[in-house]
C-alpha positions as CSV (number, residue, x, y, z in Angstrom):
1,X,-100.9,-91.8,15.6
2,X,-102.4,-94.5,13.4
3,X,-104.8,-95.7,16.1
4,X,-105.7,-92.4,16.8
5,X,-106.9,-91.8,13.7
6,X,-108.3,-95.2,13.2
7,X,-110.2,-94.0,16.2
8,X,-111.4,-91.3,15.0
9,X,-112.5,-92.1,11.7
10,X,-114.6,-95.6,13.6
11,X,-116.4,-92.4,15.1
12,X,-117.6,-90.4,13.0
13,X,-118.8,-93.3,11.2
14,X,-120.7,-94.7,14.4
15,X,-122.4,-90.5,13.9
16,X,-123.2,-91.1,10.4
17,X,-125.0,-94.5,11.0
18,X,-127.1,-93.0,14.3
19,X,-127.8,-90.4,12.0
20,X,-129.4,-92.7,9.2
21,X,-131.3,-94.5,11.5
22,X,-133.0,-91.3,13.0
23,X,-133.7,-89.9,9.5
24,X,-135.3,-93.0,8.7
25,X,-137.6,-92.1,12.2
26,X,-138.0,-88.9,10.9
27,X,-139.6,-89.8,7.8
28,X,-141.9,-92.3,10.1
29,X,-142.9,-89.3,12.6
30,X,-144.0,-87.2,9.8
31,X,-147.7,-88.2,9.0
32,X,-149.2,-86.8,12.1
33,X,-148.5,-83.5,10.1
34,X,-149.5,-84.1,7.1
35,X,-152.4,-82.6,5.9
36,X,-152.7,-80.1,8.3
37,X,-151.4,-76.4,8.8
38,X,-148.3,-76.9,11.3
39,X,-147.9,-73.4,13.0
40,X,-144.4,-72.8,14.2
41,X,-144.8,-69.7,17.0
42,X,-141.2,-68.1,18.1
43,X,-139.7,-65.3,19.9
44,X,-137.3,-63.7,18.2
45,X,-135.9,-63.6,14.4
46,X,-133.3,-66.0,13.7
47,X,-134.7,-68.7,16.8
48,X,-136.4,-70.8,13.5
49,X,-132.8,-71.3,12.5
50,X,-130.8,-71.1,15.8
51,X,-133.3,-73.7,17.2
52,X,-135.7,-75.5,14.8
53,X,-134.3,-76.1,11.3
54,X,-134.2,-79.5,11.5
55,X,-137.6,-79.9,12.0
56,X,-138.7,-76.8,9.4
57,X,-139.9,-78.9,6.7
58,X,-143.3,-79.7,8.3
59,X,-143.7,-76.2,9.1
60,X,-146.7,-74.3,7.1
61,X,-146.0,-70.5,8.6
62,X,-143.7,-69.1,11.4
63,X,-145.2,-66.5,13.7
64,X,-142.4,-64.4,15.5
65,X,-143.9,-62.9,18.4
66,X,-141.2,-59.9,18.6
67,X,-139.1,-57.6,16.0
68,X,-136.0,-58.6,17.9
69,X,-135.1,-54.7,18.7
70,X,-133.0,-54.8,21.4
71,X,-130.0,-53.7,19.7
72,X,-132.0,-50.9,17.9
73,X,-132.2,-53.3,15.5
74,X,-135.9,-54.1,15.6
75,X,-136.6,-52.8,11.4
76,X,-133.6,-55.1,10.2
77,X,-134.3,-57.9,11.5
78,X,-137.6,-57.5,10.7
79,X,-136.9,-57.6,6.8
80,X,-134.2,-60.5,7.9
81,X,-137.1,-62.6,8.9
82,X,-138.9,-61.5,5.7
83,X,-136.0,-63.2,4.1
84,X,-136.2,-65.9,5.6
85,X,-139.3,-66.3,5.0
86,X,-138.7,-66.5,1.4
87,X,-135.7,-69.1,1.8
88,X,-137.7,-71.5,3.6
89,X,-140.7,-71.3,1.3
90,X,-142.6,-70.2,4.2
91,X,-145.6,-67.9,5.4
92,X,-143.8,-65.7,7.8
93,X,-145.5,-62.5,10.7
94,X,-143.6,-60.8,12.3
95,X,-145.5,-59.2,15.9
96,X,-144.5,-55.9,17.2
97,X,-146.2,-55.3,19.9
98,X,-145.4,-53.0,22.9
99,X,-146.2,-55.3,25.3
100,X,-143.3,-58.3,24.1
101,X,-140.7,-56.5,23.1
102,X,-137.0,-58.3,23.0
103,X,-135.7,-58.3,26.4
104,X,-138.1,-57.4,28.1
105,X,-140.0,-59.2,31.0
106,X,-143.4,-60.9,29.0
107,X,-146.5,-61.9,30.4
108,X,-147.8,-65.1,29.6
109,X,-151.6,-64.1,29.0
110,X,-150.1,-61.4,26.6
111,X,-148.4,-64.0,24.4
112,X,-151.6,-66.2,24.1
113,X,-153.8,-62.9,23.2
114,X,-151.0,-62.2,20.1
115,X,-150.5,-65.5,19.3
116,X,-154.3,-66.7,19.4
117,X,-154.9,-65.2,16.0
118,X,-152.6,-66.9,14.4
119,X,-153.5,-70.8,15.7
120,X,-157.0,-71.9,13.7
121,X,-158.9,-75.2,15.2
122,X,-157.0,-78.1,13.9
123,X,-153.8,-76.5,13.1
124,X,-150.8,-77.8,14.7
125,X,-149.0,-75.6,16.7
126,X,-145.1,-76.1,17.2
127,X,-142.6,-73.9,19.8
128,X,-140.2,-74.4,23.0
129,X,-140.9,-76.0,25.6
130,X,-140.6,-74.6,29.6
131,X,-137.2,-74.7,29.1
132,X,-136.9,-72.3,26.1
133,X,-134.1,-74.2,24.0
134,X,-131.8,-71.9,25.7
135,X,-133.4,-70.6,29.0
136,X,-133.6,-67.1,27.7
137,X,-137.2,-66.2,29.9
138,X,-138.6,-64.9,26.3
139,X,-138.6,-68.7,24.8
140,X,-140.4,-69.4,28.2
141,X,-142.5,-67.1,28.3
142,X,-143.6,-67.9,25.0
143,X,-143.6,-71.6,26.1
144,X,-146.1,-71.0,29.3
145,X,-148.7,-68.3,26.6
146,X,-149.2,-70.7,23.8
147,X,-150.1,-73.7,26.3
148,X,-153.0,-71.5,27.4
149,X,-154.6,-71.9,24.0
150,X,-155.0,-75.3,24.6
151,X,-154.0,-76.4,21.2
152,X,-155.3,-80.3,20.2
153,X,-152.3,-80.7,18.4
154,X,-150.0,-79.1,20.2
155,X,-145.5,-80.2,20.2
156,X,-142.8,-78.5,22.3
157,X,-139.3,-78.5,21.4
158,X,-137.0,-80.6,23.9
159,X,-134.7,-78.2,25.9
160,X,-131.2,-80.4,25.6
161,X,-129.4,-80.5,29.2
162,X,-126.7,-78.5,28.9
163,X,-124.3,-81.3,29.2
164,X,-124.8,-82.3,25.6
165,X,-126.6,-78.8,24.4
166,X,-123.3,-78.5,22.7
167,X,-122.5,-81.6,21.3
168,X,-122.7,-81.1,18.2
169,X,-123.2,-84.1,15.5
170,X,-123.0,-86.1,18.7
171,X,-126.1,-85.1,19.4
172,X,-127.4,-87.5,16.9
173,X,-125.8,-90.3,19.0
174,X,-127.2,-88.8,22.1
175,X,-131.0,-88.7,20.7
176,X,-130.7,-92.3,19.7
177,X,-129.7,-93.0,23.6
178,X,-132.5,-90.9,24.9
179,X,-135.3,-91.6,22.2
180,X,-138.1,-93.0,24.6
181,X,-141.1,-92.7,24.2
182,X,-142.8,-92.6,20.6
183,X,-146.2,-92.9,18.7
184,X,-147.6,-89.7,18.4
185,X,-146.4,-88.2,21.7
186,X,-143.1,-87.4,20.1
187,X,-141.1,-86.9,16.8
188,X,-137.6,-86.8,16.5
189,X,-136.5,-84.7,13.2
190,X,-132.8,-84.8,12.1
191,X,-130.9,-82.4,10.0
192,X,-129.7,-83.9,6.6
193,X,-128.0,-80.8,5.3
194,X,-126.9,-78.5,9.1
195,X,-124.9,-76.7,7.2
196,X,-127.7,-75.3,6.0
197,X,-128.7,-73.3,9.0
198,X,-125.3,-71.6,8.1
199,X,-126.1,-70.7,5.2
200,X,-129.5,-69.7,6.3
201,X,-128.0,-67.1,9.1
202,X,-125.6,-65.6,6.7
203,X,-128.3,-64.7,4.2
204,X,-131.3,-64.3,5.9
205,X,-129.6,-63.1,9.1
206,X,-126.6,-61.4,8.3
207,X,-127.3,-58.6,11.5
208,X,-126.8,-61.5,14.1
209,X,-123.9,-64.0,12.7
210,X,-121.5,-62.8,14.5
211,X,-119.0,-65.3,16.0
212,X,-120.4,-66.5,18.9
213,X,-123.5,-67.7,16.6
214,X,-121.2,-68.9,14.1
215,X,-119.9,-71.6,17.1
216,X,-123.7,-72.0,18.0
217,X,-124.1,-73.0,15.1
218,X,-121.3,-75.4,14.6
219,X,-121.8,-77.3,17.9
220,X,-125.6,-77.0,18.8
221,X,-127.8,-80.0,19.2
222,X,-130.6,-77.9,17.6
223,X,-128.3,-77.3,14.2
224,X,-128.3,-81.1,13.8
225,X,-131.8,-82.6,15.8
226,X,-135.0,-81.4,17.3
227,X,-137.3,-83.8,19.3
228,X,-140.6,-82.3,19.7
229,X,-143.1,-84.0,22.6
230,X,-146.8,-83.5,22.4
231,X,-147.9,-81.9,24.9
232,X,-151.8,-83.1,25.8
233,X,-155.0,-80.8,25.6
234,X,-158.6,-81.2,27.3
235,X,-159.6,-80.7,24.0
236,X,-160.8,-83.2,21.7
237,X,-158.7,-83.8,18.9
238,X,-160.1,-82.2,15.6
């Protein structure tokens, strides 16, 4: 029972130590932000929380490219993602357009028409990757439009395998193993306060934290790390 614990406690030190060293990265990868408007583009309210907070603080405005109104739902969670707007300190739109609505199959050349607007020359624009975070065919879809505005400055968020999707703190351990890479081609961002994406959800997205969010929460590698690769433009960097 002793060694057990012994055990135990040499681990979640081990975490804690992997997690100072990638917060002290974080705080390296940051200037390729600075001094630019960083454009986070979503599907769905709540997905800044459920999949990016580690990485919010760069973040100038969030663009959600749906109401969320699968459920019925779509004019609550719109005010939700006003209010989460307002916790983050951030310039939020919400998009409701016919043509991506939650659920619903969306076309690629539609997302980069609604989210076009919204993505100036020399912003930086920030959102999933092919993989969608999740694989829900929204976050991929979202993925495949805002690659067709060819972005200079343009970072995708790292779809974890799912063998370690739910590792929770882990994950910090994991990121460490698999950081690669580096430069400006990719920033890893670590969480120094996860539990306040909890905090965040019950607030600012009380419609959705029900509790099979409330163990997404608790275990997901995005609650505690995001890494974000650049993905490269034939434009010239602005």
């Amino acid at each position: 029972k002793f060694r057990r614990s012994k055990m135990m406690k040499t681990s979640v030190a081990a975490v804690v130590v992997v997690a100072a060293a990638l917060l002290r990265r974080t705080r390296r990868g940051r200037p390729v932000f600075v001094g630019r408007k960083v454009v986070l583009v979503t599907s769905h309210p709540d997905d800044e929380s459920m999949f990016f907070s580690p990485s919010l603080g760069v973040m100038s405005s969030i663009v959600c490219l749906s109401t969320g109104g699968f459920a019925g739902l779509g004019a609550v969670r719109r005010e939700e993602m006003a209010e989460a707007g307002r916790f983050y300190g951030k310039e939020v739109v919400v998009v409701d357009d016919p043509r991506l609505q939650d659920g619903a199959v969306w076309d690629e050349a539609v997302v980069a028409e609604v989210a076009r607007p919204f993505v100036r020359a020399g912003d930086a624009v920030v959102t999933f990757d092919e993989g969608g975070a999740s694989d829900h065919p929204n976050h991929r879809a979202t993925a495949r439009g805002v690659r067709l505005l060819n972005a200079s400055r343009h970072f995708e968020l790292r779809t974890e395998p799912l063998l370690w999707r739910f590792s929770g703190p882990l994950s910090l351990a994991v990121a460490a193993l698999r950081r690669g890479g580096g430069g400006h081609d990719r920033r890893v961002f670590s969480n120094a306060a996860p539990w306040d994406v909890w905090a965040a959800l019950r607030q600012c997205h009380p419609s959705q934290f029900v509790w099979y969010r409330k163990l997404h929460v608790c275990f997901s590698a995005y609650t505690y790390v995001n890494v974000l690769s650049r993905r490269r433009s034939s434009k010239k960097e602005e």
